[in-house]
C-alpha positions as CSV (number, residue, x, y, z in Angstrom):
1,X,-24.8,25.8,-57.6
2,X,-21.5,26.8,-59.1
3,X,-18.9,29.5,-58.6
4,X,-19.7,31.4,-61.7
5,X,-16.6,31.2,-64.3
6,X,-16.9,34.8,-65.7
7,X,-17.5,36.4,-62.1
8,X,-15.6,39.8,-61.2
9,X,-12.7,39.5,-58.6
10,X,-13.9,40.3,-54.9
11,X,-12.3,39.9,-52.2
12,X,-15.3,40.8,-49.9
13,X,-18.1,39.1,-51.8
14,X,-18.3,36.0,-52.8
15,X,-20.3,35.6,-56.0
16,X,-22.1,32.4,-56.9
17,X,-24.0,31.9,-60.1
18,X,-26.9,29.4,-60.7
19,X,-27.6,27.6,-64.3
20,X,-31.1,29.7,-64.3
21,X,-29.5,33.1,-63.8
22,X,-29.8,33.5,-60.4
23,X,-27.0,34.7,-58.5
24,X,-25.9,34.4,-55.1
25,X,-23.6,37.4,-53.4
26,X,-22.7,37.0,-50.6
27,X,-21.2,39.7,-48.0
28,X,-17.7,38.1,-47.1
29,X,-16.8,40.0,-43.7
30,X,-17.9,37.2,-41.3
31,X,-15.7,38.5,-38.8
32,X,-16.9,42.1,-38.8
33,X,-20.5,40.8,-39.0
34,X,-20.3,42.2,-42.8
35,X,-19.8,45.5,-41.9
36,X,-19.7,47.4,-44.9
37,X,-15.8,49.3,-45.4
38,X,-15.4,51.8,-48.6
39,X,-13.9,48.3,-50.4
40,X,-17.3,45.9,-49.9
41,X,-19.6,49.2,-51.2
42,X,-17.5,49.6,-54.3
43,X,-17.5,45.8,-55.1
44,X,-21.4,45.9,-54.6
45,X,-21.5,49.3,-57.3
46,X,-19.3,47.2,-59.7
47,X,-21.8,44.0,-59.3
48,X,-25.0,45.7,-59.1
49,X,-23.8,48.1,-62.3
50,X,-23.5,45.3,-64.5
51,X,-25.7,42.6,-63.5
52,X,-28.6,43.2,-65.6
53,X,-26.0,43.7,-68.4
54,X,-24.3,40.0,-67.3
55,X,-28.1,38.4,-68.1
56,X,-28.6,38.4,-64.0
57,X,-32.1,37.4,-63.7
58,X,-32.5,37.3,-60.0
59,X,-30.0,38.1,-57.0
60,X,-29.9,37.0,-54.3
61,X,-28.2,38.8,-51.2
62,X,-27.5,37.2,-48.1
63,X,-24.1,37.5,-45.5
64,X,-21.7,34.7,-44.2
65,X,-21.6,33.5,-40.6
66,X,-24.2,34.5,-38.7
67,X,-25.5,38.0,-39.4
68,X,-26.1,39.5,-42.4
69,X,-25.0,43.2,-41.7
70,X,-23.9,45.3,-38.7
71,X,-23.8,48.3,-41.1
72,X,-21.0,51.2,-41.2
73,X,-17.7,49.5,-40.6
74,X,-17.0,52.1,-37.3
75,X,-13.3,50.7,-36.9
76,X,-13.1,51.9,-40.7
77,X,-14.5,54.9,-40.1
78,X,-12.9,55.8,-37.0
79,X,-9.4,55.3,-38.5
80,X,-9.9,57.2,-41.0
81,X,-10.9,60.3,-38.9
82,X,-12.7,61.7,-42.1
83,X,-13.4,65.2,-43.1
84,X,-16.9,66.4,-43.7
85,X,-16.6,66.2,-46.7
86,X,-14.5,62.8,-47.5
87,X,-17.5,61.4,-45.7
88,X,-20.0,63.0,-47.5
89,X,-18.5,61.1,-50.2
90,X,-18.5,57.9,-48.6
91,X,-22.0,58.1,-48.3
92,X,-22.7,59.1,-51.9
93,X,-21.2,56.1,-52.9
94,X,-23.3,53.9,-50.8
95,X,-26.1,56.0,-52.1
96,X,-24.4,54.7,-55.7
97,X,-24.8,51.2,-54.8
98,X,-27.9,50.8,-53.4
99,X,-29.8,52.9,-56.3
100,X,-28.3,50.4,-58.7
101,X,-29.7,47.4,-56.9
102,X,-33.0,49.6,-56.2
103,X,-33.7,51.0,-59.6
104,X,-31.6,48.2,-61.8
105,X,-33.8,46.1,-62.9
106,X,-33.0,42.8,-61.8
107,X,-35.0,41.4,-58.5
108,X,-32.7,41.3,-55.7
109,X,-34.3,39.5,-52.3
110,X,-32.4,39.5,-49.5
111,X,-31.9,36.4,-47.1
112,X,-31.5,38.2,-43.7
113,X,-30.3,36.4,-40.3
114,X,-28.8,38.1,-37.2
115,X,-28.0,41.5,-37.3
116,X,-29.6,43.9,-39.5
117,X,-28.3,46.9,-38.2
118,X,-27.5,50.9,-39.1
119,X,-26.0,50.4,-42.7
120,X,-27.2,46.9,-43.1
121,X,-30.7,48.1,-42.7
122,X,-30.1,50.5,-45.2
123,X,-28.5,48.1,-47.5
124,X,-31.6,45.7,-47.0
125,X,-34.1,48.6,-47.4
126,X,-32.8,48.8,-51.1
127,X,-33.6,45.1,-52.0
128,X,-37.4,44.5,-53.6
129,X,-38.3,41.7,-51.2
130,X,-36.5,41.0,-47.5
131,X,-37.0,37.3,-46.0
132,X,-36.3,36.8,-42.0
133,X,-35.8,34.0,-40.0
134,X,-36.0,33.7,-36.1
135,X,-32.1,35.1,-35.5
136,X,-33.2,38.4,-37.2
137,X,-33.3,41.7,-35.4
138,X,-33.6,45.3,-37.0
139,X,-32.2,48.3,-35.8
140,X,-30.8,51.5,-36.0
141,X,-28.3,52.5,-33.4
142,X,-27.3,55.7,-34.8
143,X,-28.0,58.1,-32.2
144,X,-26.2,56.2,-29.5
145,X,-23.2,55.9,-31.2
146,X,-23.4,60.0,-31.9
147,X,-24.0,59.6,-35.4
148,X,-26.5,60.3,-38.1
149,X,-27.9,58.2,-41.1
150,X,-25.6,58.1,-44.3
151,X,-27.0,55.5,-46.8
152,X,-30.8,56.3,-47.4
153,X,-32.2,55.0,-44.3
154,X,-34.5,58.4,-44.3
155,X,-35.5,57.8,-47.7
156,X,-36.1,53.7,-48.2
157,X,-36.3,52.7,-44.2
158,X,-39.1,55.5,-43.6
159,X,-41.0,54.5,-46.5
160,X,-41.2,51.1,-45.6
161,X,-42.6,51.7,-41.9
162,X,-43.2,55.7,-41.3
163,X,-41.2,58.9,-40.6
164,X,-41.8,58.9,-36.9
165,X,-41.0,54.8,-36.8
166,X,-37.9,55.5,-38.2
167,X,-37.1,58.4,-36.2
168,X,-38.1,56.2,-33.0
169,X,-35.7,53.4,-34.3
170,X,-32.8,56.0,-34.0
171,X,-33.8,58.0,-31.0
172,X,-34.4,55.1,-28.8
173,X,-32.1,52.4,-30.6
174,X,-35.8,50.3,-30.5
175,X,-35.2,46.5,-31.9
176,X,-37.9,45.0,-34.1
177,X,-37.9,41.3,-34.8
178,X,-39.8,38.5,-35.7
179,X,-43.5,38.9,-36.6
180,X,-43.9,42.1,-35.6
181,X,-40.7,43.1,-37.7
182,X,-43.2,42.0,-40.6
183,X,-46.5,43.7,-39.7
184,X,-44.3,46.6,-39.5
185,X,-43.3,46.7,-43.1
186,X,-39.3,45.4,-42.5
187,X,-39.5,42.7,-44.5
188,X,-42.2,40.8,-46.2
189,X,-41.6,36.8,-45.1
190,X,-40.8,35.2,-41.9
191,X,-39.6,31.5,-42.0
192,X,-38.6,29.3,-39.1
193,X,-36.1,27.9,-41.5
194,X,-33.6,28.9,-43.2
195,X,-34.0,32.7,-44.5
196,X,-31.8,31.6,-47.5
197,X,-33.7,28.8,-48.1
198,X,-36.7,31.0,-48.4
199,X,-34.8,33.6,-50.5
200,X,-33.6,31.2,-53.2
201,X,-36.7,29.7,-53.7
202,X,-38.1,33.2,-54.8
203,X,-35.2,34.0,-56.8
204,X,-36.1,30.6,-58.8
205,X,-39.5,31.8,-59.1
206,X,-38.9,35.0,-60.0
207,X,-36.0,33.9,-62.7
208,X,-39.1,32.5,-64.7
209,X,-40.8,35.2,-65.5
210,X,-39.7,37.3,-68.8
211,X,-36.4,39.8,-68.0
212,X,-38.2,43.0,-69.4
213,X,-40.8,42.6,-67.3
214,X,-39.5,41.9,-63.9
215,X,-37.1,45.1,-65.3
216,X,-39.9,47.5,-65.6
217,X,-41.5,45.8,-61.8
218,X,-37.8,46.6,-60.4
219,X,-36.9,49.7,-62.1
220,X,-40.1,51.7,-63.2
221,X,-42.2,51.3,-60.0
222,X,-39.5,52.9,-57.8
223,X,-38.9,55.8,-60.2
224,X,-43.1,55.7,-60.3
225,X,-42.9,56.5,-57.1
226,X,-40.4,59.2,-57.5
227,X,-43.3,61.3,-60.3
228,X,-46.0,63.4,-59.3
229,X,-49.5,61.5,-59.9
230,X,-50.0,63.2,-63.2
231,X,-46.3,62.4,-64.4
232,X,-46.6,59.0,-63.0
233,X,-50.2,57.9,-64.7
234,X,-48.4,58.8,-68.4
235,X,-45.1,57.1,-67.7
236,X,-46.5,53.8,-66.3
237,X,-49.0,54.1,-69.6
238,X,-45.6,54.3,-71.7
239,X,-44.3,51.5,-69.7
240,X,-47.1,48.7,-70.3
241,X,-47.4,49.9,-73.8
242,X,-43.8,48.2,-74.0
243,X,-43.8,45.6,-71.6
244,X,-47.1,44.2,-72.7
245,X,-46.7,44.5,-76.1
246,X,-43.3,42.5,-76.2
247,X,-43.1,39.9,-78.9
248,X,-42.1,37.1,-75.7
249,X,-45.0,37.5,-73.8
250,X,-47.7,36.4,-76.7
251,X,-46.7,32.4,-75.7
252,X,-47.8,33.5,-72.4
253,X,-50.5,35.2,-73.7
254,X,-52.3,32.2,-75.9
255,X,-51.6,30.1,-73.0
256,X,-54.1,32.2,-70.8
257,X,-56.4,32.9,-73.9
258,X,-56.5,28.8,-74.2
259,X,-56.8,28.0,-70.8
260,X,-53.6,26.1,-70.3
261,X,-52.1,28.7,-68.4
262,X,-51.5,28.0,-64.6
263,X,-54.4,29.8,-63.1
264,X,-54.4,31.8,-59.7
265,X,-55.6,29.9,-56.7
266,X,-55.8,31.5,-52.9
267,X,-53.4,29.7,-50.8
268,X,-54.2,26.2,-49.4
């Protein structure tokens, strides 16, 4: 794993790049528990906008020390004593970055340890597949610090586990970890290693399959989703009809027609 020689200038990620086109960014605000300030959201809009672009085949997101995200930097945002509408802003951007990593194209799992809190939830909620590990906790504290939702948590966090969940999680401040995190629809592996660990060895996976097709997985099932089902039948017919007509994919192809492909086995 090598620090990637064409890689953007950040000063609060830290962007690694693998020789199969996976890349590792990390959130660089140890310290703050990677809380996400306006600087860290606009460096993740400038990654995320060109990664497909860059040949990024797989990301993978994960935070230094030992959370991954305590959400909205409040120090930040306190400072600042914003007006309603600079912060409506602020939250638009966010929105900006974490629809370019949702509807993008290129896989993005997220290695999750810690805190996974407010804003970090919501950043997580925009990956395609979320590994835990034992450290991990979810919540979403923003009624008790007198505060409402800002970066798609009522949009991505309650289609993952429910409207009234959600609405639970910020009432109450509720905490959901470990198994039950999972069961729950927060995140879709549990390791008692390392969530990293776990997270990279997906992101190799993923890398091998062909770049138009895990685009049209990350990019057309969310917008899919978006369609009535009318709107959405035609568009996902349009879809295959380019993805599984693509001149790459006939190898594959002849190696399933000629039984050489790997076959599907259940799990040992």
């Amino acid at each position: 794993m090598t620090q990637a020689a064409n890689a953007q200038s950040f000063e609060n990620l830290e962007i690694e790049q693998q020789d199969n086109g996976v890349s590792i960014v990390w959130l660089n605000r140890p310290t703050k528990r990677n809380a996400l300030d306006t600087a860290t959201i606009e460096e993740l809009v400038s990654f995320f906008s060109t990664a497909h672009r860059n040949g990024v085949k797989a990301v993978v997101l994960a935070g230094k020390g030992d959370h991954f995200c305590a959400g909205l930097d409040l120090v930040e945002h306190w400072k600042a004593d914003r007006s309603p509408d600079d912060f409506m802003h602020v939250c638009l951007r966010w929105h900006e970055a974490f629809n370019k990593m949702e509807y993008g194209g290129v896989p993005v799992i997220a290695a999750l340890q810690g805190a996974v809190v407010g804003g970090g939830l919501e950043l997580a909620s925009a990956a395609h597949i979320r590994v835990i590990d034992q450290s991990t906790y979810f919540a979403l504290p923003e009624g008790q610090r007198g505060i409402f939702t800002g970066g798609g948590a009522t949009i991505r966090v309650s289609d993952m586990i429910g409207k009234y969940r959600m609405i639970d999680m910020i009432l109450t401040g509720r905490v959901y970890q470990g198994q039950e995190a999972v069961e729950l629809g927060l995140a879709q592996y549990i390791t008692e290693g390392s969530s990293f660990d776990k997270a990279l060895e997906l992101a190799d996976k993923i890398a091998e399959n062909l770049p138009l097709t895990n685009y049209a997985i990350c990019s057309a099932i969310s917008h899919l989703n978006n369609m009535s089902g009318m709107d959405a039948a035609y568009a996902e017919a349009v879809v295959a009809g380019v993805v599984n007509t693509q001149p790459a994919a006939r190898e594959r192809l002849e190696a399933f027609a000629n039984k050489t492909a790997a076959r599907v086995r259940p799990n040992s």
